[in-house]
PALUMMI-85682 format. One record per residue (C-alpha): residue in three letters; y, x, z. Coordinates in pm, whole numbers, always signed. Example, Ala and Ser with C-alpha at 12.3 -4.5 7.8 and 13.67 -1.06 7.14 Angstrom:
BEGIN
+------+--------+--------+--------+
| type |      v |      u |      w |
+------+--------+--------+--------+
|  Ala |   -450 |  +1230 |   +780 |
|  Ser |   -106 |  +1367 |   +714 |
+------+--------+--------+--------+
//
This chain:
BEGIN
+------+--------+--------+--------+
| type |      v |      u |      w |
+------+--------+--------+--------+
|  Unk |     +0 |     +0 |     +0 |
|  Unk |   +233 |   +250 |    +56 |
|  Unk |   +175 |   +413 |   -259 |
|  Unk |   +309 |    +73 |   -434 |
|  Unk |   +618 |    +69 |   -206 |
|  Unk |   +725 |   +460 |   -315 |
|  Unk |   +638 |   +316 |   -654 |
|  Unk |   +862 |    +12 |   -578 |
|  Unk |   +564 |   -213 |   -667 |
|  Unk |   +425 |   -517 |   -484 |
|  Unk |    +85 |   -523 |   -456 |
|  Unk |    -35 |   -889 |   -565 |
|  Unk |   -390 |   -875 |   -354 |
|  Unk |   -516 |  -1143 |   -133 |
|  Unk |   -459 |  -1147 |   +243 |
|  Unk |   -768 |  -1109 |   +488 |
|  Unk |   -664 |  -1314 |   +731 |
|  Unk |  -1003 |  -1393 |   +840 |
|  Unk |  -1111 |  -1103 |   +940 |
|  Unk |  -1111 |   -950 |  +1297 |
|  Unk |   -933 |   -658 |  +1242 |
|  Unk |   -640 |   -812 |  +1015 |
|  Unk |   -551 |   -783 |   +689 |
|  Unk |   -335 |   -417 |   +545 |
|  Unk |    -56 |   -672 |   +422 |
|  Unk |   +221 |   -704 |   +606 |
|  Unk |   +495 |   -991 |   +586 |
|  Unk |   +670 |   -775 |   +342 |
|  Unk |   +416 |   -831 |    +74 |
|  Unk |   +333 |  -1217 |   +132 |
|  Unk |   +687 |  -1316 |   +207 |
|  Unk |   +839 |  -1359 |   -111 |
|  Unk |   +773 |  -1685 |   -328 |
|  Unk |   +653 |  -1456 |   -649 |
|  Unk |   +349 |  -1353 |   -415 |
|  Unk |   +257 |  -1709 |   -394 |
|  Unk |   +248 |  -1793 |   -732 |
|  Unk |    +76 |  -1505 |   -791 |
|  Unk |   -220 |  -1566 |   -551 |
|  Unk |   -215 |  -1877 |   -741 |
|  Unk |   -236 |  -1743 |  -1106 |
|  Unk |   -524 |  -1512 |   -942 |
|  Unk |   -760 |  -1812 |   -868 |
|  Unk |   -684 |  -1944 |  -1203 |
|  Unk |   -885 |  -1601 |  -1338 |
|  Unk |  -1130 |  -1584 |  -1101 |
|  Unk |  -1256 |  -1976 |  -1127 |
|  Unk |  -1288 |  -1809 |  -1507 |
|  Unk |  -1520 |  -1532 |  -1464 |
|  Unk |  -1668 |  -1742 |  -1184 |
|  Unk |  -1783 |  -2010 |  -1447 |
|  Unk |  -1883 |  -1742 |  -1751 |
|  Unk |  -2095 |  -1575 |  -1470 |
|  Unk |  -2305 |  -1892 |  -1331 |
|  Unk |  -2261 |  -2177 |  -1646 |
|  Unk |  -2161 |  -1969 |  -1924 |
|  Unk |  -2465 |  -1692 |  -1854 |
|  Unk |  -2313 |  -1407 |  -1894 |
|  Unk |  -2353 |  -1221 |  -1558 |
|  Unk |  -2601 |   -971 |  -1815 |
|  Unk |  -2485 |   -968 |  -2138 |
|  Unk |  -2796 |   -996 |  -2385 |
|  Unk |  -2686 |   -838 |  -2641 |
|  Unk |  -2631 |   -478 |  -2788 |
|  Unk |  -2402 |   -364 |  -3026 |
|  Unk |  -2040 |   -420 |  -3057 |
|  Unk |  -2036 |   -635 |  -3368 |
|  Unk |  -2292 |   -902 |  -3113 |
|  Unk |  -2078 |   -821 |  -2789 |
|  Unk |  -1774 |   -929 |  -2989 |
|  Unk |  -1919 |  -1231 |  -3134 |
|  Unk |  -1987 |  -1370 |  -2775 |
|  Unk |  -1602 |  -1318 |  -2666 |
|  Unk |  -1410 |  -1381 |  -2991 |
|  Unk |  -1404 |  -1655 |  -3234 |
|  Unk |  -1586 |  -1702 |  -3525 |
|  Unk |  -1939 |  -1685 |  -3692 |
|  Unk |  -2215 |  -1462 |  -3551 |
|  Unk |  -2281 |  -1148 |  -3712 |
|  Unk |  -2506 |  -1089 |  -4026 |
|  Unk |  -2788 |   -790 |  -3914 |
+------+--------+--------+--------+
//
């Protein structure tokens, strides 16, 4: 964290407020109303990956090669081999 503060960066990581020890962010960090929206942006992209990993299968990708790999991510027909 203090790395992103010499930086003048805010860190846009969750806060572990569950735990028993406490979380490494401070009321700097979780103060300011751009922290909010981003926490909400985050769980936008992780409901994402969350569903492509348990509906969409593709917690192992079955397939090798780029030209395959690409077909399951980007639009269009599959690849001719």
């Amino acid at each position: 964290m203090t790395g992103c503060r010499d930086l003048a960066i805010t860190p846009h990581v969750a806060q572990n407020i569950t735990a028993h020890r406490g979380s490494a962010l401070d009321g700097r960090t979780t103060r300011h109303p751009g922290y909010t929206v981003s926490q909400r942006y985050r769980k936008r992209v992780e409901e994402v990956f969350g569903w492509l990993k348990t509906i969409g299968q593709l917690r192992k990708l079955h397939h090798r090669g780029t030209a395959l790999v690409n077909w399951v991510f980007l639009p269009g027909r599959p690849p001719t081999t």
